[in-house]
N, C-alpha and C positions, 0 to 999 in steps of 0.2 A: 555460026549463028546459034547452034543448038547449044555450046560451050557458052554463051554468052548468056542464054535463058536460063543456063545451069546453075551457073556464077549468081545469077540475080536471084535465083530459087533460095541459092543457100545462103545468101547474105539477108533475104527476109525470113528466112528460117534463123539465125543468127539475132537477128533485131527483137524475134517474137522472145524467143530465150528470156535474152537481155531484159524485156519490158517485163516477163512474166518472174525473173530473178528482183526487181527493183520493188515489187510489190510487195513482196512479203518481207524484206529491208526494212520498207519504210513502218510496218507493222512492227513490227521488233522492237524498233526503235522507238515506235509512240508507245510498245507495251512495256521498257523501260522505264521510260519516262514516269509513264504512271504509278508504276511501282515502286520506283523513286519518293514520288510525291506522298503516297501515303506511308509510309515510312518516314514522313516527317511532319505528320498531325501527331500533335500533341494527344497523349493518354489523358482522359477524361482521371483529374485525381478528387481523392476527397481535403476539402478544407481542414487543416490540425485545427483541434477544441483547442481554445485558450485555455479549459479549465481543467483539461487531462490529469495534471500535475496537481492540481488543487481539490479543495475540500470546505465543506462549511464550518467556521470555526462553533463550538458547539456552545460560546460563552458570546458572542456577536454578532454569528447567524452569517457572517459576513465573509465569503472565499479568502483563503490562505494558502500557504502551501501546505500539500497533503500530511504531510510529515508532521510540522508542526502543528496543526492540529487534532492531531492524534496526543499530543505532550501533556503529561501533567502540568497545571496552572503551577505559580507561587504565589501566595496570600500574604503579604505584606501588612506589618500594622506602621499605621501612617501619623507621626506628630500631625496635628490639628490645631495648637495653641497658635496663637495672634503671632507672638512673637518669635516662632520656630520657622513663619511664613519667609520666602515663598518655597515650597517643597520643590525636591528637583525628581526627574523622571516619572513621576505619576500619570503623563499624558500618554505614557505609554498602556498603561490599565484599559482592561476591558470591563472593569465591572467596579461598584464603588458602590464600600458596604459605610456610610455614617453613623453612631451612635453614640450614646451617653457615656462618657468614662467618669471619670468624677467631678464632684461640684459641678461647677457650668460648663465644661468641655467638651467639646466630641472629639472621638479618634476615627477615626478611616484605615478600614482594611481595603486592598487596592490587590486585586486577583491580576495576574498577569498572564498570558500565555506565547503569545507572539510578540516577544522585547528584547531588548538590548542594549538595553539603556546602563549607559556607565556611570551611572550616581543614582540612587534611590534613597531618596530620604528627607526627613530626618527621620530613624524607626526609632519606634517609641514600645515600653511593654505588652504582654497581655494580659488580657481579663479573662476569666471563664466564658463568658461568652462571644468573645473574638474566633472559640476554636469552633461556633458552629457557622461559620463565613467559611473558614476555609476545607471542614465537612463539605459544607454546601458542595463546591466546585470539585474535591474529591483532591484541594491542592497541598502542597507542600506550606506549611505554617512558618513565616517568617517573623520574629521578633528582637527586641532586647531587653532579654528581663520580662520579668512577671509575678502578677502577685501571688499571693501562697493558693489561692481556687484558681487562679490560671493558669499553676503550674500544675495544679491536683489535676487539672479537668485535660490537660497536656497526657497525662499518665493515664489517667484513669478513660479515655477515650480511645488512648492508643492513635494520637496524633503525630505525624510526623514533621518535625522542625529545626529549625534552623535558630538558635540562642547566641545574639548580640556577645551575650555574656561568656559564653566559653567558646566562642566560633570564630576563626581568623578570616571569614568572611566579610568583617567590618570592619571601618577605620573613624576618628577621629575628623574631622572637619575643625583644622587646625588653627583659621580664624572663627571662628563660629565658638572653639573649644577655650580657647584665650580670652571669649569677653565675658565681664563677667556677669553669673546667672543663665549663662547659654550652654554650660557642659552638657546638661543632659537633652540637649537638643540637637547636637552634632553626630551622631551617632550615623554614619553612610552604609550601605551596601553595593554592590551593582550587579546586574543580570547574569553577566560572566562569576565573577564568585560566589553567588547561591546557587549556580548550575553544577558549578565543579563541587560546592561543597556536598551537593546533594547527593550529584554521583559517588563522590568517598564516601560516603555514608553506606552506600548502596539502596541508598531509597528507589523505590519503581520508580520509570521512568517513566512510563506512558499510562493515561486516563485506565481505570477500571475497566476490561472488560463487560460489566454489569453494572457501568456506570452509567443512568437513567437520563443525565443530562439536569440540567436546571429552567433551561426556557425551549418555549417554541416559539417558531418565527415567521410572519407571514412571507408568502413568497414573492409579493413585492411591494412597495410602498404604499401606507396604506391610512386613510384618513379615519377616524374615532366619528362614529354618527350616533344616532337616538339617543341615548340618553347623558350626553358628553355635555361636558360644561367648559367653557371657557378657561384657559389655564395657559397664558402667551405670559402670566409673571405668576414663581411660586416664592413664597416666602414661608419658611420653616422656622417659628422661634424656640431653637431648644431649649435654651438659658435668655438673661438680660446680657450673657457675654457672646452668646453665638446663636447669631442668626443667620441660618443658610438659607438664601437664595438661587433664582434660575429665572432667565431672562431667554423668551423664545426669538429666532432669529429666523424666517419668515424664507429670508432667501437661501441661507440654508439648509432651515428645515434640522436645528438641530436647539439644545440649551445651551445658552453660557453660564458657567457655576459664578457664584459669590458668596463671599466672608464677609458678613456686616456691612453687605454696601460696597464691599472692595473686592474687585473680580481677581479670581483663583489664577495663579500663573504657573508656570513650568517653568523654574527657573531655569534647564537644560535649554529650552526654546523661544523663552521671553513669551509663550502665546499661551489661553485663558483655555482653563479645559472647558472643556465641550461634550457634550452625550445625545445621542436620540432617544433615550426612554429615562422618564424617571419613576420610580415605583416610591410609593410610601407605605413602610410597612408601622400600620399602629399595633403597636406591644407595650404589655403591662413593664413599666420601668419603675420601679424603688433606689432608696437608698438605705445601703446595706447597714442595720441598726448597730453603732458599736465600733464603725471602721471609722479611724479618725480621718483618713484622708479623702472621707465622702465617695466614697465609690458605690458601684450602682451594680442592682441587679438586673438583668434584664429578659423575661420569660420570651425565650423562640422555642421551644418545644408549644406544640397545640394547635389554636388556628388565630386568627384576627381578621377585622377588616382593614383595609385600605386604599389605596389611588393608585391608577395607573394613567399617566400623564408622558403624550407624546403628539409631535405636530401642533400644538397651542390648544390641541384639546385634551379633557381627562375625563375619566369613567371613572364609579366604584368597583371592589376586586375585594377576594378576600384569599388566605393564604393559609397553607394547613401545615405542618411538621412533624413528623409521626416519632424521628426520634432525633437525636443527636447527630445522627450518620449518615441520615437520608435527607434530600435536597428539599427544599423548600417548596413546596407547588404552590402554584396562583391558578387562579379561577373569575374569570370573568362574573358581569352580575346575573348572568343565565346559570352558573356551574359550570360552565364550557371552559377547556382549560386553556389559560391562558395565551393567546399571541402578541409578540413582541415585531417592530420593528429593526430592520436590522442595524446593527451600533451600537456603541460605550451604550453601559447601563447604570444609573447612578440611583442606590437601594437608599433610602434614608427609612430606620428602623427610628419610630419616633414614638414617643412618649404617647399612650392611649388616652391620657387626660388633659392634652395638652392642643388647642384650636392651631390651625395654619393654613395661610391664605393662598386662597387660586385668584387672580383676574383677567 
């Protein structure tokens, strides 16, 4: 009996073991577990900036890649005649300088910075005062040909360019060059060959250091109030042969340009340029006493008044130029300097004696 109670002793002695071995098993196991588990919560991370890479382009206010807007612009002079129409790659411009060449014409300098467009043109010569457009933006001066103060003002300013006329940068537009009376309207370029031609040059690459910029830009969309006037259609009559237009687009929120009536195309795109800001700059315009081919002076050194028209409304602004080299500045009707909406800029440098309609 006593062998019997002994047996039973230690077989509950045996079970406590067992019961007291299973308890801390089962902990083990749950503090596995656990540690499992957090080991696969996600690490709290941060959201990538879409704009890390990017930058405000300093000619459209408008993000780009970093890189490229850091680049020096190229300033394009743009045939403007009725029948050189419709221009290829100009929708790629960010900035659109218009004014008097001669007789009743205008020419279009067309700043580029972010393009790549493979036909630019038709280019046409420059004037002495085409080089302070491309001063303005601090860009590389693109032409073909020029007259004898546009070549002086070429030197004597210490502009850097690119010449139609001794530059393998351009070609011929071989239907265009075949009809007759269109030779000097065929004259092409494209973004790829003024870049490389620049580079052999070894012209800078990149914006001035100490380059001050040309606009500033609100930091986000932004409507013209107090003392704004009405301006949803502008009509510019520079001559009885060129009246430039601008028709506001409501749903946009941007202009459509026109040529007497006939909206502006991209022949590369088949579609009508477009801008969110128009500025009008009035300046003393002459013509030069003596030149038989009617060519014009045009004072941008100084100050003037003018318009700044954006979202179907415009305000007065006036504009100061202290020299050849330095940017243009605009000034609101307080003095306060200028802000732009961000987008294409379309400058029309317009005759100071000459009326043009907002409605």
């Amino acid at each position: 009996m006593r062998r019997f109670f002994i047996m039973l002793a230690c077989m509950a002695a045996l079970s406590f073991v067992a019961c007291g071995n299973d308890k801390p098993e089962e902990s083990a196991e749950l503090q596995s577990e656990n540690i499992y588990d957090k080991k696969e919560e996600a690490e709290p991370t941060e959201e990538a900036d879409p704009y890390e890479s990017m930058a405000e382009s300093p000619f459209t206010g408008e993000y780009i890649d970093k890189e490229t807007a850091r680049l020096r612009p190229f300033a394009v002079v743009i045939n403007n005649l009725h029948k050189a129409l419709p221009q290829s790659g100009i929708g790629q411009a960010d900035i659109y300088y218009e004014v008097l060449a001669e007789g009743e014409i205008t020419r279009i300098t067309a700043v580029f910075q972010d393009f790549d467009a493979e036909k630019i043109g038709p280019v046409r010569s420059a004037r002495e005062y085409f080089t302070c457009f491309a001063l303005d933006s601090d860009a590389v001066f693109v032409h073909h040909g020029g007259s004898e103060t546009g070549y002086a003002a070429i030197k004597n300013r210490g502009v850097e360019n690119i010449d139609g006329m001794v530059s393998g940068a351009f070609w011929r537009d071989s239907e265009r060059a075949g009809m007759p009376g269109m030779y000097e309207h065929s004259s092409y370029t494209s973004a790829g060959n003024i870049k490389k031609e620049a580079e052999e040059k070894g012209y800078r690459k990149y914006l001035d250091e100490n380059y001050p910029g040309m606009f500033s830009f609100y930091e986000s969309e932004t409507q013209l109030t107090g003392e704004a006037v009405n301006a949803a259609s502008v009509s510019l009559p520079y001559s009885s042969y060129q009246i430039s237009g601008f028709l506001y687009d409501p749903q946009e929120r941007v202009y459509s340009r026109f040529q007497s009536g006939e909206p502006q195309i991209d022949e590369l795109t088949g579609e009508q340029i477009k801008v969110k800001n128009i500025i009008i700059q009035n300046a003393k315009t002459w013509a030069i006493a003596g030149d038989d081919a009617g060519r014009r002076g045009v004072e941008l050194v100084g100050s003037g008044a003018g318009m700044f028209i954006t979202n179907g409304k415009a305000r007065n602004i006036t504009w100061e130029k202290d020299s050849f080299s330095s940017p243009t500045r605009w000034y609101d009707e307080k003095g306060n300097v200028l802000k732009l909406n961000k987008g294409k800029t379309w400058i029309c440098v317009f005759p100071d004696n000459i009326e043009y309609t907002l409605e």
